[in-house]
C-alpha positions in Angstrom: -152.8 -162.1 -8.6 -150.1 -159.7 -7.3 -146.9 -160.6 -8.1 -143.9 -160.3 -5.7 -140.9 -158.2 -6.8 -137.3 -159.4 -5.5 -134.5 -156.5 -6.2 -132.7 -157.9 -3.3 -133.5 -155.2 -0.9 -134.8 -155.8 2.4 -137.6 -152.8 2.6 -139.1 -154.1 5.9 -135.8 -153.5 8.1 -135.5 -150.5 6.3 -139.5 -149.8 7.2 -138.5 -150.7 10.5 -136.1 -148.8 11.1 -137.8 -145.9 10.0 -140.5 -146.8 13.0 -137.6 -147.2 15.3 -135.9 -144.0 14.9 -139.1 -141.4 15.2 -138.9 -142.6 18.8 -134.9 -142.3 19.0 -133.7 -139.5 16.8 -130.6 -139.5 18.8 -130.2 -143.1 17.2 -130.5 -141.7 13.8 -127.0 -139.6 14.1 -124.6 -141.2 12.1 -120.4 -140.2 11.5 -119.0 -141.5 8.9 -115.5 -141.7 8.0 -112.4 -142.4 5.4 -108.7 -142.1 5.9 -106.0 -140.5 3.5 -102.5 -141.4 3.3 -100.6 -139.4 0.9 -98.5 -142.2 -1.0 -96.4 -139.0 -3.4 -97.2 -136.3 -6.0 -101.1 -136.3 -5.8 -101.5 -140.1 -5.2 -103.5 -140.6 -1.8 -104.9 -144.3 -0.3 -107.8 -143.9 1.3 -109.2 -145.9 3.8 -112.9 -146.7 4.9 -113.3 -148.9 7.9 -115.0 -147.6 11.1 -118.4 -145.2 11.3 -120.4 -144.1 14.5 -124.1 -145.0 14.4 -127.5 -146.2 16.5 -125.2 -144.4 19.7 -122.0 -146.8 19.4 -119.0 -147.1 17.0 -119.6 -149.9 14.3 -117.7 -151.1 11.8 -117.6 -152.2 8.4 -117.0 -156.3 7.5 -114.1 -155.7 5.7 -112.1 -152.2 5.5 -112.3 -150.8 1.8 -109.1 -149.0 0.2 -109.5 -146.5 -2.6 -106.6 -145.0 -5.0 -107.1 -141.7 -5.9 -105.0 -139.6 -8.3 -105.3 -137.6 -11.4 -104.6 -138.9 -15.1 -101.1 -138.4 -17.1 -102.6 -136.0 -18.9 -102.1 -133.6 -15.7 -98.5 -134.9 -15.3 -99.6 -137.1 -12.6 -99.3 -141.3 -12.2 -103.0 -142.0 -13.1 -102.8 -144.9 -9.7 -106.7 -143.9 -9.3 -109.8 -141.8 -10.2 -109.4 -137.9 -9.3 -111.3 -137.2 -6.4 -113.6 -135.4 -8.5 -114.6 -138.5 -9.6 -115.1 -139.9 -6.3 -117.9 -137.5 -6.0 -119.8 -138.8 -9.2 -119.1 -142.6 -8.3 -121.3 -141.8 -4.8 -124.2 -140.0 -6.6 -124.4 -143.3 -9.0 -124.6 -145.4 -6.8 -126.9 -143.8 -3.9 -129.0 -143.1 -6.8 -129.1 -146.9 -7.8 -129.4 -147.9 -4.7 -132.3 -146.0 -3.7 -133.7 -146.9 -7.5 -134.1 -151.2 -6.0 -135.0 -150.0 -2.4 -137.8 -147.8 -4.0 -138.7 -150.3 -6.3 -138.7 -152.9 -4.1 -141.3 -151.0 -1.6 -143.3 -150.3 -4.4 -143.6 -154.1 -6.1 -141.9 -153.5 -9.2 -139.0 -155.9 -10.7 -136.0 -154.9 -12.0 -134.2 -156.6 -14.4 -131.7 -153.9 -14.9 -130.3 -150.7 -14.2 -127.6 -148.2 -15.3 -126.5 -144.3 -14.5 -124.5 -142.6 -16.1 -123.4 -139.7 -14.0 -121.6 -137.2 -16.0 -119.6 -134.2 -14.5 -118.8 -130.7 -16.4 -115.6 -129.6 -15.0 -113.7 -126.4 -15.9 -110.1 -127.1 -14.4 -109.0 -123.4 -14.8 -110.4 -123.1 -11.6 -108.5 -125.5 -9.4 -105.3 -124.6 -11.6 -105.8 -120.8 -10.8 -105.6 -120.1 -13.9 -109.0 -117.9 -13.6 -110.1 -116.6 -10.4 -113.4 -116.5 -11.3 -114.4 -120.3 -12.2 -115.6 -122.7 -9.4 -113.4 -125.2 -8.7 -115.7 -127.6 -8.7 -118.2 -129.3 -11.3 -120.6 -127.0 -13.9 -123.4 -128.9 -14.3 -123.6 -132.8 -13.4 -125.9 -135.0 -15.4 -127.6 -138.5 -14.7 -128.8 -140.6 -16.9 -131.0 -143.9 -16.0 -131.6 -146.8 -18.3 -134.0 -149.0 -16.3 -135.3 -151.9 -17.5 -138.6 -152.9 -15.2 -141.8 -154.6 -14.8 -143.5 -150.8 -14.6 -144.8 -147.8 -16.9 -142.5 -144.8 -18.0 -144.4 -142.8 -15.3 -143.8 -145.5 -12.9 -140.0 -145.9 -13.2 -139.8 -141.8 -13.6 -141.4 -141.7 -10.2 -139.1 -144.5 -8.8 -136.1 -142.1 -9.8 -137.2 -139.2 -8.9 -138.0 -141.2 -4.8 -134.5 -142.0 -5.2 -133.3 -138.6 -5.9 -135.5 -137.3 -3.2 -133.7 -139.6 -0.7 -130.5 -139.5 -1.5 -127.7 -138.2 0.7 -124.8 -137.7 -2.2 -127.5 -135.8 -4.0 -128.6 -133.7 -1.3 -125.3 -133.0 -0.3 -124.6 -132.0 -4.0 -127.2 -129.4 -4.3 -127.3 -128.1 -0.8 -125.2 -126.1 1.1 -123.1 -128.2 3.8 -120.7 -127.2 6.2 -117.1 -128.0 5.7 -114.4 -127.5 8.3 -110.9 -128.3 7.8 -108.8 -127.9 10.4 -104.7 -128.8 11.3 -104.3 -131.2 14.1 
């Protein structure tokens, strides 16, 4: 008897998709966007509403607004997580997600999962304080504690799917080009 796993994931529009786009990569191409409004000091709102995809301008349901800021402890009004943050808040939860989708494909239950995403940050960089530390995290480290109907090996290959699919993590560890420009 084979037992049906429900993470909540619909893998057959996702397997559908798939299909769809090998035959309309142009389909596939995808902007996505977010708004800052500087609000004073280094406190910024950020906005996420509107993304291009499948060749038109979509749109979220509901536009999602984000505080981002750095703690007292930089002399700052702690209104939000530091961008920095923002960065580690995306890998936990692309990795998660694609932790159920992969699961899901694959039959196995969940009951639970967790990452920890943990960033090692030497802020002498971004305070110029040495010219020759990265501004930008060390060493990042994730940590799963999944709880499933599956073997170790099983739910080891489930992450390591996930990781192999993910966008925040491949944009992480590979090179992508940045251009920042005035209007």
């Amino acid at each position: 008897m084979t037992t049906v796993a429900d993470n909540g994931v619909n893998v057959q529009a996702l397997l559908d998709a798939r299909d769809a786009l090998k035959t309309a990569p142009e389909a596939a191409q995808f902007t996505w966007r977010a708004s800052a409004t500087w609000q004073g000091g280094v406190h910024s709102q950020i906005k996420v509403q509107s993304f291009f995809g499948l060749g038109q301008e979509q749109s979220h349901l509901e536009e999602s607004t984000f505080e981002a800021d750095h703690p007292e402890v930089f002399a700052a009004t702690d209104k939000g997580i530091t961008p920095i943050e923002y960065l580690i808040v995306g890998l936990a939860s692309c990795l998660s997600a694609g932790v159920a989708s992969v699961a899901q494909n694959r039959g196995i239950q969940l009951r639970s999962v967790e990452a920890t995403v943990e960033g090692e940050h030497d802020i002498r960089g971004i305070l110029g304080a040495d010219s020759d530390v990265r501004n930008g995290f060390n060493d990042v480290k994730v940590t799963f504690h999944i709880d499933a109907d599956a073997s170790r090996e099983d739910i080891e290959a489930l992450v390591a799917q996930s990781q192999k699919r993910s966008a925040v993590f491949d944009a992480l560890t590979n090179p992508t080009n940045v251009t920042v420009e005035v209007a």
